[in-house]
C-alpha positions in Angstrom: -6.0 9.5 40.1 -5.5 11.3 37.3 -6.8 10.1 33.6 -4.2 9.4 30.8 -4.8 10.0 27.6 -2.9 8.1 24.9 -2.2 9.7 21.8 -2.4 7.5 18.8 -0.6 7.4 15.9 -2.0 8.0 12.1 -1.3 4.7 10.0 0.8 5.1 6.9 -1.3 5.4 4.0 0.4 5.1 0.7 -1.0 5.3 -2.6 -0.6 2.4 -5.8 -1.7 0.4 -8.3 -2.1 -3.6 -7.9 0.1 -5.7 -10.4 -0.8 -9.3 -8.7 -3.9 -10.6 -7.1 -3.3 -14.5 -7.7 -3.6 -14.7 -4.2 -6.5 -15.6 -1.7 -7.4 -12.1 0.4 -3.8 -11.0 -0.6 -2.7 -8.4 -3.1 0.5 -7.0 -4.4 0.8 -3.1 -4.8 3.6 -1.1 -6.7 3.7 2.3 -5.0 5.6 4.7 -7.7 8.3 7.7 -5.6 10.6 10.3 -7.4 14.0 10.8 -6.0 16.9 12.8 -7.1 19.8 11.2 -8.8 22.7 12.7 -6.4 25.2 13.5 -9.0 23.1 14.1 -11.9 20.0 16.0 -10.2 18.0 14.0 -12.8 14.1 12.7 -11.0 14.2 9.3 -11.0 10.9 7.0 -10.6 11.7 4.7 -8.1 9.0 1.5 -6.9 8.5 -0.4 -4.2 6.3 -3.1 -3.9 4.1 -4.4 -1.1 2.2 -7.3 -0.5 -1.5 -6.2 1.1 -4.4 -8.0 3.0 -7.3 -7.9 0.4 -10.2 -9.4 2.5 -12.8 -9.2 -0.2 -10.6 -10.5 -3.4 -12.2 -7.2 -4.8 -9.4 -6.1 -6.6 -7.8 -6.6 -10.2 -4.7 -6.0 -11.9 -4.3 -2.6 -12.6 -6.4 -1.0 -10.0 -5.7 2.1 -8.0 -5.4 1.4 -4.2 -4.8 3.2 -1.0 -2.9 0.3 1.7 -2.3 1.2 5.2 -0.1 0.0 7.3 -1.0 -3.0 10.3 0.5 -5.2 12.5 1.9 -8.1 10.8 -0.8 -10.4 9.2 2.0 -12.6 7.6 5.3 -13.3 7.0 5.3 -10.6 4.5 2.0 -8.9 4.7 2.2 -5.9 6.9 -0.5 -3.4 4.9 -4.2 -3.3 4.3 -6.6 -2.4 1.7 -8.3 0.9 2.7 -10.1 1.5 -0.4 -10.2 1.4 -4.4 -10.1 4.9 -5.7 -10.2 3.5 -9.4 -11.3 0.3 -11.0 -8.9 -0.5 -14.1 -10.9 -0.9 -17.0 -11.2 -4.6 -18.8 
């Protein structure tokens, strides 16, 4: 028989800053995008916001994150913390 080999997929790795950690092991993260404005050509900032697994309660309001994605952990939790690239200061 011959051997398969599966090719896996990269996750999606998106960059942000957290704006809510009230949450046990959960965070919320704004990720900033610029888009055109289709009649103006203006650059908009655009931001979506996701909620993320945080199993350490590491971090704080205002840090810079990288999330990526998972299967879902909750209802509305379908990203991970992958790592702090930037404490905020206090």
């Amino acid at each position: 028989m011959e051997q398969q080999t599966t090719k896996r997929q990269t996750k999606t790795t998106r960059r942000g800053r957290v704006v809510s950690n009230s949450m046990e092991k959960s965070i919320v993260v704004a990720v900033d995008r610029l888009v055109m404005h289709p009649l103006y050509r203006k650059t908009i900032r655009r931001t979506s916001k996701f909620m993320a697994h945080d199993e350490q309660n590491q971090c704080q309001v205002g840090d810079k994150v990288v999330i990526e994605e998972t299967r879902p952990l909750s209802k509305r939790k379908r990203w991970r913390l992958k790592e702090v690239l930037d404490k905020a200061e206090v």
